[in-house]
N, C-alpha and C positions, 0 to 999 in steps of 0.2 A: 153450303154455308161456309163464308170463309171465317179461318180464325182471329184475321185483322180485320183492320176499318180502317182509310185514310185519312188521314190527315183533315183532309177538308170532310169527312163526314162526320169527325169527331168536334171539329171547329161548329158546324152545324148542328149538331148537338148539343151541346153546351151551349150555344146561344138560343136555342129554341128551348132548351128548359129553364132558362134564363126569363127570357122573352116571356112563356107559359104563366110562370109563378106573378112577372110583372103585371102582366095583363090581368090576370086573376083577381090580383091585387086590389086593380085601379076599377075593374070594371065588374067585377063577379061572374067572370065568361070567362070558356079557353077559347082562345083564340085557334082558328081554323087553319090551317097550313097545309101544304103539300110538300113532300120533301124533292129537295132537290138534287136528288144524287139517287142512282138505282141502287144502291149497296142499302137504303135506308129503306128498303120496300120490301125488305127481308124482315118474317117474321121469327123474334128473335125474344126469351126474355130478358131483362135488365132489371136495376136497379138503381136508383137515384140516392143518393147519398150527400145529406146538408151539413155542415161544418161551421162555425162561429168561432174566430180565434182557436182554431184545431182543435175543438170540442162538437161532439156529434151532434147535430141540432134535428135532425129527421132524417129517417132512412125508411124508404120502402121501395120495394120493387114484387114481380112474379117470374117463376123458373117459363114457362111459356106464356105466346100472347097471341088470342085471333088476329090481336092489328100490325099493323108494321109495323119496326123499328123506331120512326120517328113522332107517331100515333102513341107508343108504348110509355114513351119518353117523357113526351108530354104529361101523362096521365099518373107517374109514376112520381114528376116533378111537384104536381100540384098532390100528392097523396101524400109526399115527404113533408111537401110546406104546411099541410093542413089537417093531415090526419093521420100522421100518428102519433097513437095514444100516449108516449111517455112525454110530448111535449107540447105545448098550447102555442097557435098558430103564426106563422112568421107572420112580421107584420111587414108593411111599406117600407118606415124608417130602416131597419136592421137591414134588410136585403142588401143592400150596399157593403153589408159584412160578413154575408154568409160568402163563403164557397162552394160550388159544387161540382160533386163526383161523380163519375156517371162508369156503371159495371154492364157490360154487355155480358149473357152468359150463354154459355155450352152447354145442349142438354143436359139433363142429370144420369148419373151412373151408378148405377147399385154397387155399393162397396162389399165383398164378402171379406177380407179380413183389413181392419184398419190401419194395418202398414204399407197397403196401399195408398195412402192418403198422402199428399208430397206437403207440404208446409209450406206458405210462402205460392205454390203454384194452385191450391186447391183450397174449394171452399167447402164446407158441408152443410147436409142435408139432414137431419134426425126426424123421425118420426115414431111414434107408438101410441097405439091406440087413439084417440084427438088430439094429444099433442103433438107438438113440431117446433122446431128450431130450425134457424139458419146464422150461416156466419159467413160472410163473404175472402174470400182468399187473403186480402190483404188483415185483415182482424187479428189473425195467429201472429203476423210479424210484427205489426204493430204490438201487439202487447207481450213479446216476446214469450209467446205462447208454445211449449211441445208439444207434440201429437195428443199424449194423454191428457192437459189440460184444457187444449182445443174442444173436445173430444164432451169432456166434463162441462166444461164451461156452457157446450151447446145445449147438453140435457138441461141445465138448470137453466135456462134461456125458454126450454121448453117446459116446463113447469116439472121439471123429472128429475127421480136423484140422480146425483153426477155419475154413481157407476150404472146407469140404465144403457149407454152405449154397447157394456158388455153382455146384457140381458137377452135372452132368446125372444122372440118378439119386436126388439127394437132394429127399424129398417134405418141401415148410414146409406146415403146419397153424395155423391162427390160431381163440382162441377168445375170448369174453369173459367177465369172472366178476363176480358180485355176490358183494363180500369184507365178512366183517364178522367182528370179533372183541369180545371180551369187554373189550380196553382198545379208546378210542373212537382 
């Protein structure tokens, strides 16, 4: 599994979850596709990530996937546009103003002490008991976020109080993603 993606698989990307959401749109079907690049044949998780005037408009993705890459992508784009729950479904008109971001990720890695965690390089994983968070790598810089607010912020994302990070029980997971979106 490499840690990049070319250029033209990323161009491909972005235009098949592009394409995905549009077709969805117009017809209430995904559209069937085959990728056309062996690098997209790699089973991989991701994450699709929707923006409106650099406001978060859907984000979903999974840490692993039975399908490939460009299979994943798909399925990840129409989950962003339509189902999740903090926002009600993109429509036609708007798509013209959404952006979108597209996070390939590295397995996940069990953290044993959280100063392993780089900021800016790393995204995390919380888990305890049913709950769970995530927060993808670029999140910390964008909101100019330290390790320990990072950290906190995820608990509460997970329905957990903020110092549950440091709680025996609770499992951190750290991954890394190659993020690329349609604005540079």
């Amino acid at each position: 599994m490499k840690n990049d993606l070319s250029r033209e698989a990323k161009s491909e990307l972005l235009a098949l979850a592009r394409k995905t959401i549009e077709e969805h749109l117009k017809t209430g079907r995904m559209a069937e596709s085959e990728p056309g690049l062996p690098e997209l044949l790699e089973k991989r998780g991701a994450f699709v990530t929707l923006k409106k005037k650099g406001d978060l408009r859907g984000c979903i993705g999974n840490f692993q996937s039975r399908e490939n890459l460009s299979r994943t992508i798909r399925e990840m784009a129409l989950a962003a546009a339509f189902e999740d729950p903090r926002f009600s479904p993109v429509t036609l008109p708007e798509l013209s103003k959404i952006d979108i971001e597209i996070s390939v990720l590295t397995p996940l890695q069990e953290v044993k002490d959280p100063r392993e965690i780089k900021i800016g390089e790393d995204g995390i994983y919380i888990t305890r008991g049913g709950n769970r968070g995530v927060f993808l790598p670029q999140v910390a810089t964008e909101q100019g976020w330290d390790l320990e607010t990072f950290l906190e912020n995820c608990c509460y994302k997970a329905g957990l109080p903020g110092d549950a990070w440091e709680q025996k029980g609770t499992r951190i997971e750290k991954f890394q993603a190659i993020i690329f979106g349609e604005k540079p």
